[in-house]
C-alpha positions in Angstrom: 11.2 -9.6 17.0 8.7 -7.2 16.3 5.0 -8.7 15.9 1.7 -6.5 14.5 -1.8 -7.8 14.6 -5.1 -6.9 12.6 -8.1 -9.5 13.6 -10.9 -10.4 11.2 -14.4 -11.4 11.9 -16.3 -12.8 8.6 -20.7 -13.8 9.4 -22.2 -15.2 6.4 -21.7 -16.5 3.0 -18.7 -15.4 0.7 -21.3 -13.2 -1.4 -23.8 -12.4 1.1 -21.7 -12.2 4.6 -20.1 -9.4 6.3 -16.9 -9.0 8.5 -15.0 -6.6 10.4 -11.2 -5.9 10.8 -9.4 -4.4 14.0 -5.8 -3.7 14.9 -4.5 -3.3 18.4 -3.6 0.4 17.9 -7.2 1.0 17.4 -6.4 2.4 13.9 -9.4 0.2 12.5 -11.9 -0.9 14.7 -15.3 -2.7 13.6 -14.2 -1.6 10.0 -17.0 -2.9 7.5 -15.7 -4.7 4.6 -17.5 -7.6 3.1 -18.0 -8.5 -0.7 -19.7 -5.2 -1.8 -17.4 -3.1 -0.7 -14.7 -5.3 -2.2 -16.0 -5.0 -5.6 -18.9 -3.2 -6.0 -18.4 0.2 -4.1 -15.4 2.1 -5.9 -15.7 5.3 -3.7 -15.6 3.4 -0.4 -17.6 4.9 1.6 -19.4 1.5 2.6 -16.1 0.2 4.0 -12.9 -0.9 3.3 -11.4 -4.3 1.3 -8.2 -6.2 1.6 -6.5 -4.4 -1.6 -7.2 -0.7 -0.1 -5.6 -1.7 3.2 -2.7 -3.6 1.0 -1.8 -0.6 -0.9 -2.4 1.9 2.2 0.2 -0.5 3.9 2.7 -0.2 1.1 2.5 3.5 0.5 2.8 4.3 3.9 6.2 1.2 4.2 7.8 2.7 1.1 7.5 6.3 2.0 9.1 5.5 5.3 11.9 4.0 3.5 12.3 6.3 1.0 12.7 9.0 3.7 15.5 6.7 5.4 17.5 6.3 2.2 17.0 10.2 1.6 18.3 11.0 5.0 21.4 8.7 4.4 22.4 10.1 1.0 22.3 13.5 2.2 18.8 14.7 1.3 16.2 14.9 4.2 12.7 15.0 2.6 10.4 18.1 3.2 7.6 15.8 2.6 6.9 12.3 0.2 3.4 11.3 -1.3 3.1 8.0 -3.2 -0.6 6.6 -3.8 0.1 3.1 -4.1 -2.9 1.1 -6.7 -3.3 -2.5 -6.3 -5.1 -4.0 -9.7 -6.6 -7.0 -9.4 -7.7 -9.3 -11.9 -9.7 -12.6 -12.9 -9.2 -15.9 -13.8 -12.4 -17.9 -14.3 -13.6 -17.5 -10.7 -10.5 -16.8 -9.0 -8.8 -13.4 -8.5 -5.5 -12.3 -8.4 -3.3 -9.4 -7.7 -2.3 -8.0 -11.3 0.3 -5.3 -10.4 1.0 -2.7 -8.0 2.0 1.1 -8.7 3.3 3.3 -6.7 3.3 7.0 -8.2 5.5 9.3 -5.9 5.9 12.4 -5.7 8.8 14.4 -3.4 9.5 17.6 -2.1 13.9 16.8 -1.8 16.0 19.6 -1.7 19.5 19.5 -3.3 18.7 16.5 -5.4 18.5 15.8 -8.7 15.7 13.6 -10.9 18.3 11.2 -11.4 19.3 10.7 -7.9 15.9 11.2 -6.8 14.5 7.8 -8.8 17.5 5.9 -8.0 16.7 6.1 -4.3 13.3 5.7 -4.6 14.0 2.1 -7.0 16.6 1.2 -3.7 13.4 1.9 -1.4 11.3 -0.1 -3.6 12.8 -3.2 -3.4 14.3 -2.7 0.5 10.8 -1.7 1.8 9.7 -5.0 3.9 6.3 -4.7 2.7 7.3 -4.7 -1.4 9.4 -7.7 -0.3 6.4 -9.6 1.1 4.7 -8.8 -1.9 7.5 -9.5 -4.7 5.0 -12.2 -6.3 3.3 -9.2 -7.5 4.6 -6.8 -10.6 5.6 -3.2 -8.9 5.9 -0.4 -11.1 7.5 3.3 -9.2 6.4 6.1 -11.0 8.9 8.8 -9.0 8.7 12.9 -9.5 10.2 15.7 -7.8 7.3 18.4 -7.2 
């Protein structure tokens, strides 16, 4: 079994307070994120939130097994870019995840549109990180460049 950590450190009140995330590989270390930058700062610059790391995550999962399903079929990738946007939503005081997009777009030589979006739709649904978020509406917007 293969296990992957991030840590979270949260000082304060829900509105007011501040955290921090790490990861082991030192990919984010003493990462700001807190309420403001959650909903209040849309360029991001004052740190990160859950849904940004969310949809990172998935872009990054899907890509990878798009490019596995490519490979198998026949069709190595030159290069895959999908920008994954989580929407959230709420409900009286509560929010919720609203839907997820992924909009891809693949350099694939020797395959067709067709072919191209049926793999990616397989990806979709195989990648373990759409799976762990199936309660969730995805929507693949797929493109050949």
């Amino acid at each position: 079994m293969l296990k992957r950590t991030g840590t979270a450190v949260w000082r304060g009140t829900g509105m007011e307070g501040k955290g921090t995330l790490d990861t082991t590989s030192g990919a984010l270390k003493n990462l700001p994120y807190g309420t403001h930058e959650r909903f209040g700062s849309e360029d991001g610059k004052a740190g990160t939130n859950p849904e940004e790391l969310v949809a990172a995550a998935h872009a990054g999962c899907f890509c990878m097994a798009l490019s596995f399903a490519l490979t198998g079929a026949g069709h190595p990738p030159e290069e895959l870019r999908c920008k994954a946007t989580v929407a959230i939503d709420k409900e009286g005081v509560h929010w919720f995840y609203k839907n997820i997009t992924l909009d891809l777009e693949g350099k694939v030589p020797g395959i067709d549109q067709a072919k191209f979006k049926e793999l990616a739709e397989q990806a979709k649904k195989g990648c373990p990180v759409s799976k762990a978020l199936s309660a969730v509406e995805i929507t693949l917007n797929a493109k050949l460049a």
